[in-house]
Structure formats: structure tokens, C-alpha cells
C-alpha positions in Angstrom: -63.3 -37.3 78.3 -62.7 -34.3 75.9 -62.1 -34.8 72.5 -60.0 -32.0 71.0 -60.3 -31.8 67.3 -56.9 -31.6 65.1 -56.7 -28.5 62.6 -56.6 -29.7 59.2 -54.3 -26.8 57.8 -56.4 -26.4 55.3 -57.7 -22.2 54.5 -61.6 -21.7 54.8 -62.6 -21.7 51.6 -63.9 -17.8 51.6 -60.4 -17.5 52.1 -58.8 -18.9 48.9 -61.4 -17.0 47.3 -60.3 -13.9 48.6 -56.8 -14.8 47.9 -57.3 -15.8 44.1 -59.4 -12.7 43.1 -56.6 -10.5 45.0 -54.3 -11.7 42.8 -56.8 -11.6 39.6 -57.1 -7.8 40.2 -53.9 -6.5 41.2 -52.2 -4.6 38.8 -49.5 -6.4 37.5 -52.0 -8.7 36.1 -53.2 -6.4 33.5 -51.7 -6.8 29.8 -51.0 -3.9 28.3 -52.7 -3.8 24.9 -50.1 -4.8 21.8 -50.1 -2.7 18.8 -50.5 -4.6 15.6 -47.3 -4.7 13.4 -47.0 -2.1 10.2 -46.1 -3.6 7.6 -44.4 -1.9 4.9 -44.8 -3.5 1.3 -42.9 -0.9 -0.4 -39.5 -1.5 1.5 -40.0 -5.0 1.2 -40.3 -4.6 -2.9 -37.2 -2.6 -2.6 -35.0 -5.0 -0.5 -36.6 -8.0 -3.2 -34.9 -5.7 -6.1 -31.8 -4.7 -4.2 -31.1 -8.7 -3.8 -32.0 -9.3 -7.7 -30.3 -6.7 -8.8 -26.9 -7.8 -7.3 -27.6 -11.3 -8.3 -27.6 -9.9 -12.1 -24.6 -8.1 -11.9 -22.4 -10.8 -10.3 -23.7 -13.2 -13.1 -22.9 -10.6 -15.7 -19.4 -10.4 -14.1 -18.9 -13.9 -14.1 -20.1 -14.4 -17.7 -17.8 -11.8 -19.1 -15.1 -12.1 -17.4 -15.4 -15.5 -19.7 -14.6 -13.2 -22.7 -10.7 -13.5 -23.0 -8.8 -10.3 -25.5 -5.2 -10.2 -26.9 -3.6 -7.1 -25.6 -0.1 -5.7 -25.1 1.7 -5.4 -21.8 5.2 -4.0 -21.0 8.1 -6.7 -20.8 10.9 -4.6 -19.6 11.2 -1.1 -18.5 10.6 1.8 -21.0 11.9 5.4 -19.9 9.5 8.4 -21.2 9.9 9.3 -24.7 11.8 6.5 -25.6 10.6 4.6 -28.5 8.7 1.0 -28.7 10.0 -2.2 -30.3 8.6 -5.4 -30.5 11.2 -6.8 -28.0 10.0 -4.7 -25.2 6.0 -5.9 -25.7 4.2 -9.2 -24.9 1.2 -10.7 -25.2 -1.4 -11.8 -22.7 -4.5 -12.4 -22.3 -7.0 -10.3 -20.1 -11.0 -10.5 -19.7 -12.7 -8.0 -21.8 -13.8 -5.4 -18.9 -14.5 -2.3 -21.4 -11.1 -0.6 -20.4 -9.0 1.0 -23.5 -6.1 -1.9 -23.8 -4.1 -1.6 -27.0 -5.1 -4.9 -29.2 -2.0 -7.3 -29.8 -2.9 -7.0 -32.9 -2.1 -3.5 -32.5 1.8 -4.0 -32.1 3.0 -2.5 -35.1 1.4 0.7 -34.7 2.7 0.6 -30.9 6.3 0.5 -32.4 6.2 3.6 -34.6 5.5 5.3 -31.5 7.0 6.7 -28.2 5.6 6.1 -24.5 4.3 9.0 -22.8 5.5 7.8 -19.1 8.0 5.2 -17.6 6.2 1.9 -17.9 7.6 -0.8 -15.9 7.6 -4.2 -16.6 4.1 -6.0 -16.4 2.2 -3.1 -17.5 -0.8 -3.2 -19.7 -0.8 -0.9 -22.2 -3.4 1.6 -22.8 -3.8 4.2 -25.4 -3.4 7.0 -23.1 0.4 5.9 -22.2 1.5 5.8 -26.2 2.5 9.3 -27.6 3.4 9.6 -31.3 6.3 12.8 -30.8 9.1 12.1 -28.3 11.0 15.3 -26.5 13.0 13.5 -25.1 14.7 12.4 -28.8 13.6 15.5 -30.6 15.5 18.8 -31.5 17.8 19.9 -29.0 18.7 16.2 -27.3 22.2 14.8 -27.5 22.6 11.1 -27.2 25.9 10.6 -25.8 28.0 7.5 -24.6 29.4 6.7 -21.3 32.0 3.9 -20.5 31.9 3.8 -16.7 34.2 2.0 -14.3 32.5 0.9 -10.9 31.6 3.4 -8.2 30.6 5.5 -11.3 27.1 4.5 -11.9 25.0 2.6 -9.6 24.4 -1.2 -10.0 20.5 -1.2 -10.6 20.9 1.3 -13.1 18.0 0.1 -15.9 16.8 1.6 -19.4 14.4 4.2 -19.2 15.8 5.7 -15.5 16.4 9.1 -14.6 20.1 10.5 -13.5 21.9 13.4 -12.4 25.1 13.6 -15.1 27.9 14.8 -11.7 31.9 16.0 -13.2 34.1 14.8 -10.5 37.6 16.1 -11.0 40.3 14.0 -10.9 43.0 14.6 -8.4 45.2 16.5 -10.7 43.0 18.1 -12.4 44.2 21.9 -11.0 42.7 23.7 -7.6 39.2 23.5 -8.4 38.3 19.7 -7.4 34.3 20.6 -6.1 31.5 18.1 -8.1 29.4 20.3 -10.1 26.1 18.4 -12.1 26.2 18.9 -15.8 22.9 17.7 -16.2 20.1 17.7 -13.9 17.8 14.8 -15.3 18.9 12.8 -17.9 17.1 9.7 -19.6 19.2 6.1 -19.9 18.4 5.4 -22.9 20.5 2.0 -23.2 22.5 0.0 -21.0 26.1 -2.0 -22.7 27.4 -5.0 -21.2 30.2 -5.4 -19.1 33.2 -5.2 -20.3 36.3 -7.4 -19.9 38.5 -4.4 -18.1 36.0 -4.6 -15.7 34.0 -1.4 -16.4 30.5 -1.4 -16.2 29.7 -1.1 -20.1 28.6 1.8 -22.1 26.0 3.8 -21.1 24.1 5.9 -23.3 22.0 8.7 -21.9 20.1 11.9 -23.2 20.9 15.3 -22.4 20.6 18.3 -23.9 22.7 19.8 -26.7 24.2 22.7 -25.1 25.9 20.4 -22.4 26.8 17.4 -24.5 30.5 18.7 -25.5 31.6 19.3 -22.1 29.7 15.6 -20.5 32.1 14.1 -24.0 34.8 16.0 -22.4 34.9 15.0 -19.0 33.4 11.4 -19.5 36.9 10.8 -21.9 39.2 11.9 -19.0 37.2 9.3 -16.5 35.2 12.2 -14.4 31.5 11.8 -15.3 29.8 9.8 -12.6 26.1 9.2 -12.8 23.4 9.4 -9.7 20.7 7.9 -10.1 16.9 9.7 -9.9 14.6 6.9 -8.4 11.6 9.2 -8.1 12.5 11.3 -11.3 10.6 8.5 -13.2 
């Protein structure tokens, strides 16, 4: 009888040499060498500053805005050039930034003085907004009053706004019956209360001089409407 020997299916060992040092010295088995890292102390010192630095200011921030000043802000609408008065200014209370408020202490000063802009109400004063001349109460300037009927003067009308002064003839007034503005930019410089005869309250506005007589003229005879100037402030 033969006896036929059974493979073991196992590689000759020269074999799995061969096979491992292939593999060992292909290649893609070779590291590439790895530089070392720079390091960089100076931008590290920076960025360590940068962070302390902001840390200081947000604490400074925080601590002053602790400090708490009396100053004046605006409580109602004031046209330019008209004067102060202690009803029109308020106190409150603001955090001490460095910025030029006017003190509440301040307020009596303020008064003997004009405003250099329309201030709106809510504003904090500053020095820069606070003149100590007016033009638009100085030589030459006519205070005159209106009493207006509705559709004459608009509803929102405030102290301290800016309107066109229009003559709007009456129906028999003669032929000519065209508008024509008598002033182009006058200051409300106080606002009446309505009236029982249902007119809208005396008006008193600032023009000049020159013009005054005929606005008194035509405002008698019911033809002065006003317009108002929104972006005239």
C-alpha cells in the first residue's frame, strides 16, 4: 500500500522570511523624518499680554461704570435758539465715562442760556449743544401769534419745530387766489391750548421782521396756514 502524505498548508519557512523582509523594505515602510516644532516665545509673551490687557480694561469698565454723576437731560423738545428753563431739564443719573455732561448742579447757568440745536426729549446735555446768543430771538426776529382753526396747522405740531408760514386766500379775496409762503422757515416757539371754538390754540412762531406785518395781516383775516418742516430741525 502507498501512503500519500496530506499537505499541511503551511509556507516553507524560507518563505515567510522572504515574505516579511519584502514588506520590511518596500517603500511605503519608510517614515519620513519629522521636523521638530519652533517654538516662538515672543508671540506667546504677546498673546499672554493681549489676554491681560483686556482683562484690565473690562475690570476698569466695570469698576467705573460704578461711579454714578448728576447731569441734565432734555425733558421735552427745545427748537434752536430758543431759550432754557428749568421745566424743560431733568435730572438723571449716568456713569462717569469722561464725556463733557453738563452737572445738574449746573442748571441755573443752563437757563440763562439758548440751545444751539433742536434737542429732543431724552437728550443728555453737553456743553457743546448750549449757546449763550440766540439768532433766532435777536435783532431782526418777530414773535408773532397765530390762532389757527383745523386743517391750518398739522396735529403733531411741537415747540421748537420748523414751518413753512403759506397765505391761502380766501375765496373772495379778488382774482389772485394762488398760495404764496411768507416765510420759508420759521421756529414754533410756543404752542396754546385748544380753544373752546374749536381752533387749535395760539401758535406763536418766529419770523423775520420785514414779513411780520403782512403774516399779522393775513393770519387776522383766517389765511395763514402753517406746513410743517420735519427735516428743517
Amino acid at each position: 500500500m502507498r501512503t500519500s502524505e496530506k499537505p499541511t498548508g503551511r509556507a516553507p519557512v524560507n518563505a515567510e522570511r522572504q515574505t516579511s523582509a519584502g514588506a520590511l523594505s518596500g517603500p511605503a515602510s519608510r517614515k519620513l523624518p519629522v521636523p521638530p516644532r519652533e517654538r516662538k516665545p515672543a508671540l506667546a509673551a504677546l498673546a499672554v499680554l493681549l489676554i491681560l490687557g483686556g482683562a484690565l480694561a473690562t475690570t476698569l469698565l466695570v469698576l467705573r461704570s460704578g461711579d454714578r454723576v448728576s447731569a441734565i437731560a432734555v425733558s421735552q423738545q427745545i427748537g434752536a435758539g430758543q431759550p432754557f428753563t428749568e421745566a424743560m431739564l431733568k435730572e438723571v443719573q449716568i456713569a462717569d465715562t469722561g464725556i463733557g455732561y453738563v452737572a445738574w448742579s449746573q442748571r441755573a447757568r443752563v437757563t440763562e442760556n439758548f440751545a444751539r440745536v433742536t434737542l429732543l426729549p431724552g437728550t443728555l446735555l453737553t456743553r457743546d449743544m448750549v449757546v449763550s446768543s440766540s439768532r433766532e430771538l435777536g435783532p431782526g426776529k418777530a414773535q408773532v401769534g397765530l390762532a389757527l382753526k383745523p386743517g391750518q396747522t398739522p396735529g403733531t405740531l411741537e415747540r421748537g419745530d420748523r414751518v413753512q408760514v403759506v397765505h391761502v386766500p380766501s375765496k373772495g379775496s379778488g382774482a389772485d387766489r394762488e398760495s404764496r409762503v411768507l416765510a420759508q422757515s420759521a421756529l414754533v416757539h410756543q404752542i396754546g391750548t385748544p380753544g373752546r371754538t374749536g381752533a387749535n390754540g395760539l401758535v406763536t412762531i418766529i419770523v423775520d421782521s420785514s414779513v411780520s406785518p403782512q403774516i399779522v395781516a393775513y393770519a387776522s383775516a383766517g389765511e395763514i396756514a402753517l406746513a410743517e418742516l420735519p427735516g428743517a430741525r
